[in-house]
C-alpha positions in Angstrom: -41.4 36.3 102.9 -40.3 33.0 104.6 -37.9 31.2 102.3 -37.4 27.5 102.4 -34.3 28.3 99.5 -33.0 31.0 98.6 -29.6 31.2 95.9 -27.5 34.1 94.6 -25.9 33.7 91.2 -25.1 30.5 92.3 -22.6 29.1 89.3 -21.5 25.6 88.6 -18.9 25.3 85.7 -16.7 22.6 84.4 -14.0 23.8 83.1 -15.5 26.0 80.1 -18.7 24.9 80.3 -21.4 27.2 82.4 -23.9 24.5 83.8 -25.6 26.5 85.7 -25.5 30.2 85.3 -26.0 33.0 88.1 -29.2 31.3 89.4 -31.1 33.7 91.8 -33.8 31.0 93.1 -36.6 31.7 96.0 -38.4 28.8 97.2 -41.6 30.0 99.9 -41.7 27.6 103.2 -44.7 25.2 102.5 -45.1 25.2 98.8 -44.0 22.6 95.9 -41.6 24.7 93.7 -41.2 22.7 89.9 -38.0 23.9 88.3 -38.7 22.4 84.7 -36.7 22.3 81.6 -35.9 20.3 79.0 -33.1 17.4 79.1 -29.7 19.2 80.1 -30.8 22.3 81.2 -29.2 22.2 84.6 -32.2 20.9 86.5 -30.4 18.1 88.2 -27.1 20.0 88.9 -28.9 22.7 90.8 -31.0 20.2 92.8 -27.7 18.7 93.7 -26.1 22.0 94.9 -28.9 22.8 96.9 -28.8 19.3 98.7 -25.0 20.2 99.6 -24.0 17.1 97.3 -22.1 18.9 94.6 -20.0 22.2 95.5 -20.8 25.7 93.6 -17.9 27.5 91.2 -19.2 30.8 92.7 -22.5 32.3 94.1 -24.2 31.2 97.5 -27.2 29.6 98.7 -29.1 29.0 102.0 -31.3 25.8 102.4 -33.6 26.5 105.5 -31.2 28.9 106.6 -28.5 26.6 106.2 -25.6 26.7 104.0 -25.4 24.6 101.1 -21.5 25.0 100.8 -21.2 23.1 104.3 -24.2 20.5 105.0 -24.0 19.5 109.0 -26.2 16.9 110.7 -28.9 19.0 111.0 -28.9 19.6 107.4 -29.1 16.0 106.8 -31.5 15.6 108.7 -34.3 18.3 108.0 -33.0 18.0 103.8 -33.6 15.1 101.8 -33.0 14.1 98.4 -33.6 11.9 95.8 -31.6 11.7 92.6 -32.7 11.0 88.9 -31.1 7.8 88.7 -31.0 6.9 92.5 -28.3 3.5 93.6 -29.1 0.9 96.3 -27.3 -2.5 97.4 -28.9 -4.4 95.3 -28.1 -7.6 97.7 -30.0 -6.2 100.3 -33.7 -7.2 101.3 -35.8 -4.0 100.9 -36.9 -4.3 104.3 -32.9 -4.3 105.2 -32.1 -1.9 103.3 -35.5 0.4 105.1 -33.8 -1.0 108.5 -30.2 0.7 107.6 -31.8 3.9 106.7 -33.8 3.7 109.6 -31.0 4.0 112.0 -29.0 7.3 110.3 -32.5 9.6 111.4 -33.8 10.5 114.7 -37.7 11.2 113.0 -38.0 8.0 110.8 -41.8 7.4 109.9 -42.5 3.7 110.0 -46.1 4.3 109.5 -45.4 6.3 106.5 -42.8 3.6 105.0 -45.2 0.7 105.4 -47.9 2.6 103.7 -46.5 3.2 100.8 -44.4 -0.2 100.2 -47.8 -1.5 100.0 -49.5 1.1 97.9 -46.5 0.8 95.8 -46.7 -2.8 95.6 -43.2 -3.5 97.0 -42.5 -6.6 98.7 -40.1 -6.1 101.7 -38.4 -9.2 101.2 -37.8 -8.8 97.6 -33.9 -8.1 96.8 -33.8 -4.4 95.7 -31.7 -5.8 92.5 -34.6 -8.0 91.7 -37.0 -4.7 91.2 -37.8 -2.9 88.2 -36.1 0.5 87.5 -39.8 2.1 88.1 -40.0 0.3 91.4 -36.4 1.5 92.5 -36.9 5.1 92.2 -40.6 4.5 94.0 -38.4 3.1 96.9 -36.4 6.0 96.8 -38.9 8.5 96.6 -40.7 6.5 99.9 -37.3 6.7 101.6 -36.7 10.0 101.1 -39.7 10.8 102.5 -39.7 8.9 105.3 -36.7 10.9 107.5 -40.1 13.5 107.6 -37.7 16.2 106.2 -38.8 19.7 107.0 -37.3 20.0 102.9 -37.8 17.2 100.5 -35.7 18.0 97.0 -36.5 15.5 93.8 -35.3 15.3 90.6 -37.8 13.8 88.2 -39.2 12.0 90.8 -41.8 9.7 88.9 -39.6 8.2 86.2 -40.7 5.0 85.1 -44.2 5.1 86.8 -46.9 4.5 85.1 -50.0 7.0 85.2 -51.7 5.4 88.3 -48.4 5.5 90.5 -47.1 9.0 89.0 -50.4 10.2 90.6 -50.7 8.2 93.9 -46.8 9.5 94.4 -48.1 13.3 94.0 -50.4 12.8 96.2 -48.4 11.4 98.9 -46.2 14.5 98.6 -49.3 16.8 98.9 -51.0 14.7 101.7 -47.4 14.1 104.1 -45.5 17.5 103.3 -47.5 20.2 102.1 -50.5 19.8 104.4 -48.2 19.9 107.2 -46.4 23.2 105.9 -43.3 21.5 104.6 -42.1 22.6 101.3 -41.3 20.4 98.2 -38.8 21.5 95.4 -38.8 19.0 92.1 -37.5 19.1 88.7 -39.1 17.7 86.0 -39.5 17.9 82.3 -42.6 16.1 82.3 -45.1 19.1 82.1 -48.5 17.9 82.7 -47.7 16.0 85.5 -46.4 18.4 88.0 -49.1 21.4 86.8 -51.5 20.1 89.3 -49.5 20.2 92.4 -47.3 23.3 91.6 -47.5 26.7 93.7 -44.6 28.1 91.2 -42.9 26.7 88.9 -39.7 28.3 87.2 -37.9 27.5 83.6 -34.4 27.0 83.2 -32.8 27.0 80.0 -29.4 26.2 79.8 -28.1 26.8 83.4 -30.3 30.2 83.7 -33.8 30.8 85.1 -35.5 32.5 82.2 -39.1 32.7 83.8 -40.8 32.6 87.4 -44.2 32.7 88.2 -47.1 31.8 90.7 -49.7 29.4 89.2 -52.4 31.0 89.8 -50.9 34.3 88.3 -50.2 32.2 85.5 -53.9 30.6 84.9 -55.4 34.4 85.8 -52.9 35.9 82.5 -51.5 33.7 80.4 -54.6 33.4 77.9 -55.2 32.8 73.9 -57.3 35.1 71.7 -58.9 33.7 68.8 -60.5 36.1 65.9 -61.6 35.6 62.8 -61.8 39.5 61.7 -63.9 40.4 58.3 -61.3 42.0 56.7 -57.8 42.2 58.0 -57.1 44.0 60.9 -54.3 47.2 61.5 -50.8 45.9 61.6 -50.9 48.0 65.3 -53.5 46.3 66.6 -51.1 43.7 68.4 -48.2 45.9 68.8 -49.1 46.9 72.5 -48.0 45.5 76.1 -48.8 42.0 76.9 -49.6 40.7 73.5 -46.1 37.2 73.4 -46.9 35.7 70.1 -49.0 36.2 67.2 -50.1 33.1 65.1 -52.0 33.3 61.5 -54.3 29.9 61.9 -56.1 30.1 58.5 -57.9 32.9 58.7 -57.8 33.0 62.2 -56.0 35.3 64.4 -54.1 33.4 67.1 -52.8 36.4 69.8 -50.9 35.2 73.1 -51.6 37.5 76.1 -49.2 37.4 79.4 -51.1 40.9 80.2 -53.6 43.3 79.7 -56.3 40.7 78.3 -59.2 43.2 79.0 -57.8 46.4 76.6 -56.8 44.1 73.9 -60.1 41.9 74.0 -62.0 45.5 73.8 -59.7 46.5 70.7 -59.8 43.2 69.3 -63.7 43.4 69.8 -64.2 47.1 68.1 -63.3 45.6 65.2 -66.0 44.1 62.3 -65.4 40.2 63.5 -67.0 36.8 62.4 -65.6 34.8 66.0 -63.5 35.8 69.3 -63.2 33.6 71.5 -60.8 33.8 74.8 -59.6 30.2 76.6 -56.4 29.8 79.2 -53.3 28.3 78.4 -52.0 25.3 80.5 -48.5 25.3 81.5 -47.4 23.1 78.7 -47.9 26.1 76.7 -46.5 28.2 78.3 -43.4 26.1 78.8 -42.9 25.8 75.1 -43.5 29.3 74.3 -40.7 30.5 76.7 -38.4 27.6 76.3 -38.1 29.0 72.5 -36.8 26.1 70.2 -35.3 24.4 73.1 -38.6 23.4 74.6 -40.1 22.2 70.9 
């Protein structure tokens, strides 16, 4: 396996407080990895680590081979980042401010920055502190992108877009970096928008990775039987391997498979039934059912 990140137990604490907790992360070159969790989970310190901007308590971690501990030029270079909140000069022109950016990268993409200031609607000789908050962190996420990194890391990239620019920015991402092989590792909490563009995605839950999983694993098991039975079923019958959650829905059944759909379909069918029906979970579901209370 070719690994754009790889971690082990990497630790952040502050004083007492764990942060991030023995995070074993593995990041395939060319994919979009979306860590998600909810507010506080640890999301945004661990994208930070990785970019070599904040230094781990313990544990190690290798961006492209690199590591994280001691960023050199050439990490700069092939790594970019853009935080939550993102700061500019807000004196500055947007066009100076491209300019001064321009000049710290040997593979700046012109091309790519003029693009998007005008798909974004951003006028290059507005001052950056005259642009909305949405508007800022589109400039960052254009100027992140522009150094062509090799590794582009984003936390909650599309806050303050609305639904139109959320989806033109994803698409960017998939049409500059991951049609060319270059991988993309985001955090988010926003769940529906990232489900679409997302080879894995993994949950973290206060500072520790509590779930991993390829999407299309996830749509191929993670699935919802619904039965209405004619008389109520064995308390066994959804004691067995695979079978998350249970749900009483009325008088339906609701069962939550992560494995062996066929074997429990077949049981659930042997039995005298009014309705069963089978239908895929999206990730939002699946988020909330592993996040536990945290995620509801």
């Amino acid at each position: 396996m070719n690994l754009a990140v790889q971690t082990s137990a990497l630790t952040k604490k502050y004083e007492e407080k764990t942060v991030v907790d023995n995070l074993n992360l593995q990041v395939e070159v060319g994919s979009v990895f979306v860590l998600l969790g909810t507010n506080g989970a640890g999301k945004s310190t661990v994208l930070r680590m990785l970019a070599g901007l904040k230094r781990p308590t313990s544990g190690s971690g290798r961006c492209l081979g690199l590591d994280i501990t001691s960023p050199s030029v050439e990490f700069r270079e092939k790594i970019s980042y853009m935080g939550e909140e993102p700061s500019f000069y807000n004196y500055l022109h947007v066009g100076s401010l491209v300019s001064l950016c321009r000049g710290f990268y040997r593979r700046w993409d012109d091309r790519l920055v003029e693009r998007y200031l005008e798909e974004f609607s951003i006028d290059p000789g507005v001052k950056v502190g005259e642009l909305s908050q949405g508007m800022k962190n589109q400039l960052a996420l254009i100027l992140a992108m522009a150094p062509r990194p090799e590794l582009l890391i984003l936390d909650e990239p599309t806050t303050g877009f609305d639904p139109v620019k959320r989806r033109l920015s994803y698409n960017a991402l998939l049409e500059e970096f991951v049609a060319e092989g270059k991988t993309v590792l985001l955090a988010s909490h926003q769940v529906q928008d990232v489900e679409r563009i997302a080879d894995q995605v993994g949950f973290l839950r206060e500072g520790s990775l509590v779930f991993t999983c390829d999407m299309e694993e996830l749509r191929a098991k993670e699935k919802e039987i619904r039965v209405v039975f004619q008389k109520e079923p064995p308390r066994t019958l959804f004691q067995r391997p695979g079978v998350e959650k249970v749900e009483k829905d009325g008088a339906a059944y609701r069962v939550f498979i992560s494995d062996h759909l066929e074997e429990i379909w077949e049981e659930c069918a042997s039995l005298p039934h009014y309705t069963l029906e089978v239908t895929s979970l999206d990730l939002e579901e699946v988020f909330l059912r592993h996040m536990g209370g945290e995620g509801q």
